[in-house]
TORKOL-4160 file (C-alpha; in steps of 0.2 Angstrom, whole numbers, padded with zeros to 4 digits, m for minus):
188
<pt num="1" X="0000" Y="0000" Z="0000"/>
<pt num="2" X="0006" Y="0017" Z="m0005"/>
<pt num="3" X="0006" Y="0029" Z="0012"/>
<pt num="4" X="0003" Y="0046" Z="m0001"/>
<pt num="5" X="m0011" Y="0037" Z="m0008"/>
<pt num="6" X="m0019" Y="0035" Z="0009"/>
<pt num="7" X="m0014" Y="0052" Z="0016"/>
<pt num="8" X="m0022" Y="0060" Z="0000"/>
<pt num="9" X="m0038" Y="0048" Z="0001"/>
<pt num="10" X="m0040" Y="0050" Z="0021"/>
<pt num="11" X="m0029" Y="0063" Z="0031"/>
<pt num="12" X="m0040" Y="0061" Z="0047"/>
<pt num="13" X="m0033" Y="0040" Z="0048"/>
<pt num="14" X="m0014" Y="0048" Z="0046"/>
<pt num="15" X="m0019" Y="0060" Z="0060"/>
<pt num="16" X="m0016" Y="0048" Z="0072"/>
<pt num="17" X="0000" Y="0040" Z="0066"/>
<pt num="18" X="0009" Y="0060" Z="0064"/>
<pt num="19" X="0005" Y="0064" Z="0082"/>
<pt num="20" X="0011" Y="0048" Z="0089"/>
<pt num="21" X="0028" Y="0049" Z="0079"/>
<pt num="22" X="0029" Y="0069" Z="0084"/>
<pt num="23" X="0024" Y="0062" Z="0102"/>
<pt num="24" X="0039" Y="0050" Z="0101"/>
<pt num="25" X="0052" Y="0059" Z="0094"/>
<pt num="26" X="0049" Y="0074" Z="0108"/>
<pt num="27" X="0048" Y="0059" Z="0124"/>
<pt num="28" X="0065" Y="0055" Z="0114"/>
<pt num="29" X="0071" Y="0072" Z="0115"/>
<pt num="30" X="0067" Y="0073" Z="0133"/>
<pt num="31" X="0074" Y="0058" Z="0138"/>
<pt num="32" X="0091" Y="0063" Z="0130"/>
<pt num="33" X="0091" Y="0080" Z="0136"/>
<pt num="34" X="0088" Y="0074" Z="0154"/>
<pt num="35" X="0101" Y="0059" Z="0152"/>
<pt num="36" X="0113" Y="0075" Z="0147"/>
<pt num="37" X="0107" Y="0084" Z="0159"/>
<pt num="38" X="0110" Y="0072" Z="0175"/>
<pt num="39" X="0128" Y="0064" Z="0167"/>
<pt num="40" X="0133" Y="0086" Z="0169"/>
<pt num="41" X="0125" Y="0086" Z="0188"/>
<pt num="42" X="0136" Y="0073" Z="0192"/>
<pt num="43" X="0152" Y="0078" Z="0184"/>
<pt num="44" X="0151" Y="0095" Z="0194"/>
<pt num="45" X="0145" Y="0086" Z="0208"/>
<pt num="46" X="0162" Y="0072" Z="0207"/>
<pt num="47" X="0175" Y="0090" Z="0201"/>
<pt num="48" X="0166" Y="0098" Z="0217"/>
<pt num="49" X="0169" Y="0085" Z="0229"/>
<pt num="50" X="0186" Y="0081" Z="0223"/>
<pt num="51" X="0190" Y="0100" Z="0224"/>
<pt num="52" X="0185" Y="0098" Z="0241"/>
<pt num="53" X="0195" Y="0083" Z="0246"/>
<pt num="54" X="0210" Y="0091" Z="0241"/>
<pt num="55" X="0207" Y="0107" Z="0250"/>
<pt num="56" X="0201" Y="0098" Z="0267"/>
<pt num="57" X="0219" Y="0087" Z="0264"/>
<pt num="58" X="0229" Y="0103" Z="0262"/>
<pt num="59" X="0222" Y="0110" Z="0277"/>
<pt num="60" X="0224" Y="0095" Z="0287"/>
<pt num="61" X="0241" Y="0095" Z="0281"/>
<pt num="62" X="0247" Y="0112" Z="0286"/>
<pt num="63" X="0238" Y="0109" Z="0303"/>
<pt num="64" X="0249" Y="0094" Z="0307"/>
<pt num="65" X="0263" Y="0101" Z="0300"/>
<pt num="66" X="0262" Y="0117" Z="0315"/>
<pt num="67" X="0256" Y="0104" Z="0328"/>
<pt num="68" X="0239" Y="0107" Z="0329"/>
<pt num="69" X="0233" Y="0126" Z="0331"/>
<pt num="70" X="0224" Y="0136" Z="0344"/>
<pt num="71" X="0208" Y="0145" Z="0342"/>
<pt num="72" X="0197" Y="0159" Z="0357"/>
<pt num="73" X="0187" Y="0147" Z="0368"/>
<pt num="74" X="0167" Y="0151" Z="0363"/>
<pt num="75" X="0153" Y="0146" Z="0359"/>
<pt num="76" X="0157" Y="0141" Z="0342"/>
<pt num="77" X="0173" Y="0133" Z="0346"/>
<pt num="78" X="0173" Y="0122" Z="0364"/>
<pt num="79" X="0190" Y="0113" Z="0368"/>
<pt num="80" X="0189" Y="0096" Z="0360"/>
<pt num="81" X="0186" Y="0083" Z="0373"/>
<pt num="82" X="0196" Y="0068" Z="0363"/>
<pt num="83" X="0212" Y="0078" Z="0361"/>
<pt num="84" X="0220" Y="0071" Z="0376"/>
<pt num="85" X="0236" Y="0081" Z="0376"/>
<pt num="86" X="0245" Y="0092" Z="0390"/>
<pt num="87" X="0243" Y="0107" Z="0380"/>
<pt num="88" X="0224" Y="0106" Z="0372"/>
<pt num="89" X="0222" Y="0122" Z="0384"/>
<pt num="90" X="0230" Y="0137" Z="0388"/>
<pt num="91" X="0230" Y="0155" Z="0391"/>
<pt num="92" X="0237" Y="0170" Z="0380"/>
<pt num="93" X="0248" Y="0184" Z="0385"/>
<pt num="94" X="0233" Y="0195" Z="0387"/>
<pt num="95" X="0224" Y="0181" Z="0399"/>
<pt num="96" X="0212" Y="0176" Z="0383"/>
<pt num="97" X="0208" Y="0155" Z="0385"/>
<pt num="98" X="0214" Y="0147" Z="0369"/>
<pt num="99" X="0210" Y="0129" Z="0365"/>
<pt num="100" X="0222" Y="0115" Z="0352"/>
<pt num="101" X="0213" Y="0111" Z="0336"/>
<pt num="102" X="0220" Y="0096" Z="0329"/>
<pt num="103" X="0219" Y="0091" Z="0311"/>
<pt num="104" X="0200" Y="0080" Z="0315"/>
<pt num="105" X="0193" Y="0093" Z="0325"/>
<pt num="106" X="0196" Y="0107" Z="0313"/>
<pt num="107" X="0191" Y="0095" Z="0297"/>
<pt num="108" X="0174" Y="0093" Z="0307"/>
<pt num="109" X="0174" Y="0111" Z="0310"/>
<pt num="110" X="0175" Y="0115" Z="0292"/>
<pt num="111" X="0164" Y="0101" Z="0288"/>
<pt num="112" X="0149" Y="0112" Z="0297"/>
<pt num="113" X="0153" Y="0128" Z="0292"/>
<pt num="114" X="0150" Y="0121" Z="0272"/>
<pt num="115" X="0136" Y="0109" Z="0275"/>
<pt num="116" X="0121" Y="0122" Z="0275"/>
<pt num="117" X="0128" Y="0133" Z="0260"/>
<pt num="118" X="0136" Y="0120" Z="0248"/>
<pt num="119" X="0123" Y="0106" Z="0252"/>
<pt num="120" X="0138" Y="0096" Z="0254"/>
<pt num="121" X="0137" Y="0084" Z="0267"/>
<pt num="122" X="0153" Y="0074" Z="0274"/>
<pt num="123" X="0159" Y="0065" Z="0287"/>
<pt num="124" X="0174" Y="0058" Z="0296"/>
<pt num="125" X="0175" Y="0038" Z="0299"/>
<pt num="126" X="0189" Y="0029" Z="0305"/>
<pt num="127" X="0188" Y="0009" Z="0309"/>
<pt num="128" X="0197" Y="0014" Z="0326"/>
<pt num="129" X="0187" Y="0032" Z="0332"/>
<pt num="130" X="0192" Y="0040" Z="0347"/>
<pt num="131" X="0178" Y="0050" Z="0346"/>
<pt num="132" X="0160" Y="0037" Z="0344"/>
<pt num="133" X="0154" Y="0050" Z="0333"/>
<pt num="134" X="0168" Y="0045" Z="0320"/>
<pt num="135" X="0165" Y="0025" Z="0321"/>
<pt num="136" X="0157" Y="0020" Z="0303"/>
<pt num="137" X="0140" Y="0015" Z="0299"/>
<pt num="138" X="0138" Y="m0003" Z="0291"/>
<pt num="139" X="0137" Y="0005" Z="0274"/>
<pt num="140" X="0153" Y="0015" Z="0278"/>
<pt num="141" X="0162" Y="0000" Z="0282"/>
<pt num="142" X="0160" Y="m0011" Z="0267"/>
<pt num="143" X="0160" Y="0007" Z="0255"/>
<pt num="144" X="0178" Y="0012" Z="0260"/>
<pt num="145" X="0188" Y="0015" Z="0246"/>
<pt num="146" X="0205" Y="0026" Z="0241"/>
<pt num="147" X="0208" Y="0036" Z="0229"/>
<pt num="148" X="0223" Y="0042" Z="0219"/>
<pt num="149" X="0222" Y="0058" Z="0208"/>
<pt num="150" X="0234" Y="0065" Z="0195"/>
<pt num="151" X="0232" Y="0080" Z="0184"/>
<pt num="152" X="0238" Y="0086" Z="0166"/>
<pt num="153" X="0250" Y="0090" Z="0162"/>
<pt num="154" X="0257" Y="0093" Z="0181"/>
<pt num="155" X="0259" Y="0072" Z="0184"/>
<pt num="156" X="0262" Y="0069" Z="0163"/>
<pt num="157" X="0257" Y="0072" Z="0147"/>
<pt num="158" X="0250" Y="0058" Z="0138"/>
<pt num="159" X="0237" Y="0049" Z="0145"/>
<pt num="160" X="0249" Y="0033" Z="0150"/>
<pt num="161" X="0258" Y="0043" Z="0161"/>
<pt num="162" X="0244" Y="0050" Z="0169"/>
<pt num="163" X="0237" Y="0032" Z="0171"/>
<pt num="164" X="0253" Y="0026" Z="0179"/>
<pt num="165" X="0254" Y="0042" Z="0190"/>
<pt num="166" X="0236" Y="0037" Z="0197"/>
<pt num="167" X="0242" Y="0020" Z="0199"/>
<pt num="168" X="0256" Y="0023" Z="0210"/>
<pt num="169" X="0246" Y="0035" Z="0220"/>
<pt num="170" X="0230" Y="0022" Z="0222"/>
<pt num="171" X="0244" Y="0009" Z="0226"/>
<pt num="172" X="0251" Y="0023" Z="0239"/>
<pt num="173" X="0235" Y="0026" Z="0247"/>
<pt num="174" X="0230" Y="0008" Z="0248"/>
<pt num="175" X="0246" Y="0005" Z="0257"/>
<pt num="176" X="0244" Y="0018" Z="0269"/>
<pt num="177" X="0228" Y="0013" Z="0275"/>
<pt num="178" X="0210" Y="0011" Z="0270"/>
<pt num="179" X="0200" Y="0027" Z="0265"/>
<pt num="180" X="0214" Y="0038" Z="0257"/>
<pt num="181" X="0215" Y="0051" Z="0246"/>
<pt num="182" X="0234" Y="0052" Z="0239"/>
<pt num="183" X="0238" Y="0067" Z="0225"/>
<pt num="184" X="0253" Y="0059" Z="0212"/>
<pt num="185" X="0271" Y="0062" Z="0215"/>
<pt num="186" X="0276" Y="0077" Z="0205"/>
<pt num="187" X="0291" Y="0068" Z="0191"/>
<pt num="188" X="0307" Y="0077" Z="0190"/>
């Protein structure tokens, strides 16, 4: 059967048939454009959190690196009952109380202060806590996982070095313990 020859004898039986093509290829549409749409959410999302991550290791890093920092006793910052050391409390020069912040308690700190404005929620777990707060949920324990990041051209300039350079640092954060996050070596 020629379809001209019924569209010319009978538009209204084609009627039907158009707007159910026109009705799929606009649900195709829509289901691409959200596909698109959610695979972008999440990249952001991932370059966001990643961002982060680094950001909360450096600052962890240059707070063990001066052995811990001190903050004014207030409301916002109480003295951090788990930090068991001689000198978690002292008293300035001028007679102000100051209190030790150690790399965990300033990374839970930080952690509060961009919850509510970035919607970003996370946590601190450790299989061995010393504060309960810390200890891992069930899902937490078996969703653990390490992570080893490398960038272009800083760790290598084709994609086998960079593959490599990742490699090493997974390899490096598994090695150092569970639920790691280890930035490449720098080649020289």
């Amino acid at each position: 059967m020629d379809i001209t020859k019924l569209s010319a004898a009978n538009p209204k039986k084609m009627m039907p048939l158009s707007i159910i093509l026109l009705l799929l290829i606009v649900l195709s549409s829509l289901y691409w454009q959200i596909s698109g749409l959610k695979k972008q959410a999440l990249a952001i999302a991932t370059t966001k959190a990643q961002g982060t991550a680094i950001l909360i290791k450096a600052a962890r890093a240059w707070n063990s690196q001066l052995g811990g920092v001190y903050g004014p006793v207030s409301a916002i910052l109480q003295p951090n009952p788990y930090l068991l050391a001689p000198d978690r409390d002292i008293r300035s020069d001028m007679g102000h109380k100051l209190t030790k912040i150690n790399p965990a308690y300033m990374t839970r700190q930080i952690f509060d202060i961009i919850r509510e404005p970035e919607h970003l929620v996370m946590r601190i777990t450790s299989l061995k806590p010393l504060n309960p707060v810390n200890a891992p949920d069930d899902w937490e324990i078996k969703a653990t996982i390490s992570f080893g990041i490398a960038q272009y051209p800083t760790h290598g300039n084709t994609l086998e070095k960079i593959q490599e350079a990742v490699d090493a640092a997974l390899y490096s954060a598994k090695s150092l313990g569970r639920d790691r996050t280890e930035i490449a070596v720098i080649p020289t």
